[in-house]
N, C-alpha and C positions, 0 to 999 in steps of 0.2 A: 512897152509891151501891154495889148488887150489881156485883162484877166476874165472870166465868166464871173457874171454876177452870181453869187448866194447869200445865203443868209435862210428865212425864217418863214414860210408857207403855212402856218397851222399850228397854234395850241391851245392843248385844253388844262383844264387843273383838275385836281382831285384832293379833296379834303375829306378825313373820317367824318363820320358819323356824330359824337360823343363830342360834349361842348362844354366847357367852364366858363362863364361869365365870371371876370374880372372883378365885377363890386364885391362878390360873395367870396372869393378869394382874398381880396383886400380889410373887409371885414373880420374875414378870422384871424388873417397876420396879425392887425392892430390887437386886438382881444387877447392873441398870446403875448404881445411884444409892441405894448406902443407906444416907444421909439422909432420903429420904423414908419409908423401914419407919414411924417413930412416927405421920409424919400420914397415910398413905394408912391404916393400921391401927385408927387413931382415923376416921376418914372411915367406912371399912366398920361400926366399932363404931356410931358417930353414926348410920346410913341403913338400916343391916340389909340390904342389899343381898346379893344373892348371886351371882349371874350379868348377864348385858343382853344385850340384842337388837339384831340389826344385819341390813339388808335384803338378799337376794339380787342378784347386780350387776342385773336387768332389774327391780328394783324402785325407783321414787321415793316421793316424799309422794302423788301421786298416786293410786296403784296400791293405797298400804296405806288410802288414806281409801275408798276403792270397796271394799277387801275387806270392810272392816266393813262399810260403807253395806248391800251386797249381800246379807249373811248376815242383817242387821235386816229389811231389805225384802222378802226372801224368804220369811219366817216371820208379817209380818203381815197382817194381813187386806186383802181385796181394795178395804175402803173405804179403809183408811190411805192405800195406795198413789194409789188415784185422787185423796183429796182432797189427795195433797200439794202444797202454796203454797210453800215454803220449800226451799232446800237449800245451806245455811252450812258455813262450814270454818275454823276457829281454829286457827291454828298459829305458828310461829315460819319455817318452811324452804317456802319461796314457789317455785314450778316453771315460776313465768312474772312479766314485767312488767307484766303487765296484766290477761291472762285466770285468773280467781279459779279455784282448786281445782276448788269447788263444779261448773264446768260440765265442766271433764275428767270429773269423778266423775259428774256427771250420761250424758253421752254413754258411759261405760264401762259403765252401770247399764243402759243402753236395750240396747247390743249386746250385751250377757249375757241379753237375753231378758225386762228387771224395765220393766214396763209404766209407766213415770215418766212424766208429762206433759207438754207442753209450756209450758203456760199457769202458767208457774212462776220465780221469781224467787232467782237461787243468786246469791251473793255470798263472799266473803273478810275474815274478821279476823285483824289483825295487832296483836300486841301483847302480848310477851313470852306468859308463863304464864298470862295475864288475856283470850286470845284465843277460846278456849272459851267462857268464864261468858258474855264481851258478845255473844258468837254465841248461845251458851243463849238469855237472857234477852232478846236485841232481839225472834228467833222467837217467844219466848214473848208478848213484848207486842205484836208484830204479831197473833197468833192471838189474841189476848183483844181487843183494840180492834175488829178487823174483828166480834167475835162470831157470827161464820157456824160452822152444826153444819158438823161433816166435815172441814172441815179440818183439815191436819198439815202438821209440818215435820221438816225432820231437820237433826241438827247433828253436826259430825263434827270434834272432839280428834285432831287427828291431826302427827306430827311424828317427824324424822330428828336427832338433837340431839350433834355431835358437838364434842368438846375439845380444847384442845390437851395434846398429853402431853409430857414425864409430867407430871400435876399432881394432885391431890386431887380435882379437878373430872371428871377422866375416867369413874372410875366412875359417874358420875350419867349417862353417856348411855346412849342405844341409840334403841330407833324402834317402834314401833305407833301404834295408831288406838283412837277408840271411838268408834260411832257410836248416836245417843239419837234416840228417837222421840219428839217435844214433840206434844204433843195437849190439849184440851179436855176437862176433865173426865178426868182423868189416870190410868192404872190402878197407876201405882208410886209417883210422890211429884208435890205438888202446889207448887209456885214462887209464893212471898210476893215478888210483883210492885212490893206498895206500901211493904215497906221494904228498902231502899237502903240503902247507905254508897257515896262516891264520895272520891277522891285519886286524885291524877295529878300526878309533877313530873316537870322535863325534868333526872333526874341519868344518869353514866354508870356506873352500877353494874352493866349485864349489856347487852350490847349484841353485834349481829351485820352488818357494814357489807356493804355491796353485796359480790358477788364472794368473798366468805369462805366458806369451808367451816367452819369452826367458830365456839364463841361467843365471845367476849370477856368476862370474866366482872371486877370492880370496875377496870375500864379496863387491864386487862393484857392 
């Protein structure tokens, strides 16, 4: 059986403003506590890190998934936009109980002037770092099952990921977005649809309970 090719026509990124370079971070840790100098030093060595990003205070997950969305939508073609079906959002840091990202970002998208549709279906994944790819690829196989021309979707990586300090872990947060234009017959890379890998267990290796402001990372 022919499937229609998709996959991936356009992304942009979005990262705040507000910057913390790492050595002035790593600096003060040792100075409170140092014991930690070998593994925060070994961390930095491990990840090549250099700096993170952290949102200005009138920014959410919201605010940075529309920045990206805005700057993709903005730039593409006048079909993109109309035929878009789809408007997904993977993350980890949730802005509501109920109402998905996707329609904040949708309604922020409309009042900035970007002609989004209405006859369009946005939802939310949750699920650790694996919340993107099943937002990627469900868009994807939505748009190739329907096989109607014109249609698109967008999918939007987006997340606020903070630790508790001091710990090794901290350096790994901060916050941006990226938003992907999934299309038919795709202009940047094409998504092998038909081969999968799947696993999923229920362990407590990284975890973020109701009400937390940061993550819990192997049940600490």
């Amino acid at each position: 059986m022919k499937h229609t090719p998709v996959g991936i026509s356009d992304l942009t990124l979005y990262v705040p403003n507000p910057v913390m370079e790492l050595d002035s971070l790593i600096e003060r840790r040792i100075a409170e506590e140092p014991k930690l100098e070998r593994r925060l030093l070994r961390a930095i060595e491990t990840t090549g890190q250099k700096s993170m990003r952290y949102p200005e205070l009138w920014q959410d997950n919201a605010t940075l998934s529309a920045q990206a969305a805005h700057t993709l939508l903005s730039r593409a073609n006048r079909d993109s936009v109309s035929g878009l079906r789809y408007l997904a959002v993977g993350t980890e840091t949730s802005v509501d109980h109920s109402k998905p990202i996707a329609a904040y970002v949708e309604g922020m998208l409309q009042g900035a002037g970007v002609p989004v549709p209405e006859q369009i279906s946005t939802f939310q994944v949750q699920h650790a770092c694996a919340g993107g790819t099943i937002s990627m690829l469900s868009v994807g196989a939505l748009l190739q099952v329907s096989g109607r021309s014109g249609e698109s979707g967008v999918v939007i990586c987006s997340d606020i990921a903070r630790y508790d300090a001091p710990s090794t872990a901290e350096i790994t947060q901060g916050a941006g977005a990226v938003a992907m234009l999934i299309e038919t017959n795709p202009a940047l890379i094409e998504l092998d649809l038909q081969t999968q890998g799947y696993a999923s267990r229920d362990v407590d290796d990284f975890f973020r309970p109701i009400g937390s402001v940061t993550a819990k990372v192997k049940g600490g």
